[in-house]
C-alpha positions in Angstrom: 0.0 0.0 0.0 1.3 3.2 -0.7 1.7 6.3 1.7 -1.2 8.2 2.2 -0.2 12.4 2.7 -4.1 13.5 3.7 -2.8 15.3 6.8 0.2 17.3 6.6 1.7 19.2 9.2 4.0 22.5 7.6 6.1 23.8 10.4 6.9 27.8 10.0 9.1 29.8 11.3 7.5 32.9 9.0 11.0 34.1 7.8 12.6 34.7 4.7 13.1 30.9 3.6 9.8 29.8 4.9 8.5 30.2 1.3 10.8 27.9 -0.1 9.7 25.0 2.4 6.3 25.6 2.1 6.1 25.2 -1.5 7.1 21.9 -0.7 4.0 21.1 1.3 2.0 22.9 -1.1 3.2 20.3 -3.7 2.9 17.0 -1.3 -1.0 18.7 -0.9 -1.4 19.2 -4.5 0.2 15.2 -5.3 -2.3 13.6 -2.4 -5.2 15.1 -2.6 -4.4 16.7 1.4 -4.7 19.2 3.4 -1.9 21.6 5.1 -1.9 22.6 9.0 0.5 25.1 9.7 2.3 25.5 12.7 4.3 28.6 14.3 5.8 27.8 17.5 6.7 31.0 19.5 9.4 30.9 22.3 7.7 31.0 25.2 9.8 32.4 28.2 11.1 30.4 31.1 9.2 30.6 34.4 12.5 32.8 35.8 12.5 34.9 32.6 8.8 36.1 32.8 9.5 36.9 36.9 12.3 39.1 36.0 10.2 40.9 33.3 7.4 41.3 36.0 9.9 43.3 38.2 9.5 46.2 35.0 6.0 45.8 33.6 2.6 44.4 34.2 1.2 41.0 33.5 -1.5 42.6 31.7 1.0 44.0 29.6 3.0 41.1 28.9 -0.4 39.6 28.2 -1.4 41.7 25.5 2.6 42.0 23.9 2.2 38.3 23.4 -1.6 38.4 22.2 -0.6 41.0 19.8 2.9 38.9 18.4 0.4 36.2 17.6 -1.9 38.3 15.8 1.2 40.1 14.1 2.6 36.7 13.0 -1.1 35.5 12.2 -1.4 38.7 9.7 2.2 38.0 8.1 1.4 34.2 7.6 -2.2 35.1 5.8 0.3 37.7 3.3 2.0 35.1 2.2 -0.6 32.1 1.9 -2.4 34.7 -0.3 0.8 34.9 -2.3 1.5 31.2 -2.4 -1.6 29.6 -3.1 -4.4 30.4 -5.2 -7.1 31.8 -3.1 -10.7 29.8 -2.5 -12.1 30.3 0.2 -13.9 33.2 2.0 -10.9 34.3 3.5 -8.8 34.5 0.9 -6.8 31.3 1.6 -6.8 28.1 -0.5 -8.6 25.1 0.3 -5.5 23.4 0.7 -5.1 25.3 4.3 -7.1 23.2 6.8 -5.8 24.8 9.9 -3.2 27.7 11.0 -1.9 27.8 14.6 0.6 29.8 16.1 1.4 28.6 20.0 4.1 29.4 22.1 6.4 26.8 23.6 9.2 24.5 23.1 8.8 23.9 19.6 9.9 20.7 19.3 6.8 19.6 22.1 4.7 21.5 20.1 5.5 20.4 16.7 4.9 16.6 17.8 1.6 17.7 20.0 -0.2 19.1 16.7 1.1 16.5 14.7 -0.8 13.8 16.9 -3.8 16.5 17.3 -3.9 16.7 13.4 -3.4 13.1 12.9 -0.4 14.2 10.5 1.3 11.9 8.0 4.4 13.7 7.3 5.9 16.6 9.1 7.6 19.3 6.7 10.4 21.8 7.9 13.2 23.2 7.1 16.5 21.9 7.9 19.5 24.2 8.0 23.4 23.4 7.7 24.9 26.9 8.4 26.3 27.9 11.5 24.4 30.6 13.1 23.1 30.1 16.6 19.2 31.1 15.6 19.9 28.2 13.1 21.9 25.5 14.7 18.7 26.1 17.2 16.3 25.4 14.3 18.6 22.5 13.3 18.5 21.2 16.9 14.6 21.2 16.2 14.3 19.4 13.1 16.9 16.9 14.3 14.4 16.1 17.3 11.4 15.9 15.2 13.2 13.2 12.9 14.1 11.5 16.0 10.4 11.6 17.9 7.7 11.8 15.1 5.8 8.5 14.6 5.5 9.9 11.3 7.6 10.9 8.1 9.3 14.1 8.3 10.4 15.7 5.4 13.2 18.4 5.7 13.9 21.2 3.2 17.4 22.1 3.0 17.4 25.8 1.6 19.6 26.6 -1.1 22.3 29.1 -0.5 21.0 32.7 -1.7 17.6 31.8 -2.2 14.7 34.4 -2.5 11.4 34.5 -3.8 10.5 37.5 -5.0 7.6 39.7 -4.0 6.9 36.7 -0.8 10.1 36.2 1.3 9.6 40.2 2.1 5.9 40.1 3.1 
């Protein structure tokens, strides 16, 4: 029997390569017949972290900095599904899309909860071999998810100097 790609789990990190790596759900969709989830995992800060940003503003106001970075990233991730995908639904969004959530956490707990809550069959990231620290973290990410996913997980490797035009800057 051959693999089945109904459910398919895109994990974003909405930057400038994001594009690239989400094409390649887009085609996996297209192939199979399925349906994309997308997934942004925001840092959420460490117990210790949010007490020593208590000491210098309100709760409330972390509150609604964080409520606004989700609907910030929510806004930028719409941009560019507009751009990506032909639109056909209501909201402007292929069909294609069946869900979009943006969650803070440890991303590589998060990733792997939405892929069960999904019922996923493949995972699609990206996968990065330069030397950064932001990226040897999203490296560090991608290698868990290979190593804990009970399903395939399919990782983009980016080419050097790649850009879409008129996506990678929404």
């Amino acid at each position: 029997m051959s693999p089945s790609f109904k459910n398919i789990l895109y994990c974003t990190m909405i930057g400038p390569n994001s594009p690239y790596i989400f094409k390649h759900a887009l085609a996996l969709a297209e192939l199979s017949g399925g349906k994309i989830h997308i997934i942004h995992v925001m840092e959420a800060l460490s117990q210790r972290q949010e007490e020593l940003v208590e000491h210098f503003v309100s709760r409330s106001l972390i509150e609604e900095l964080h409520k606004n970075d989700v609907e910030e990233a929510k806004e930028r991730l719409k941009k560019r599904l507009i751009a990506l995908c032909p639109p056909k639904n209501g909201d402007g969004i292929s069909d294609m899309i069946a869900s979009i959530s943006i969650v803070a956490g440890k991303p590589t707990e998060q990733i792997l909860k939405k892929s069960d809550e999904v019922n996923a069959d493949v995972i699609v990231m990206g996968a990065t071999s330069t030397h950064s620290l932001f990226e040897k973290v999203v490296g560090y990410t991608a290698q868990n998810i290979v190593s804990n996913s009970k399903v395939p997980v399919l990782t983009v490797q980016v080419p050097e100097g790649f850009q879409l035009k008129g996506v990678s800057d929404i």
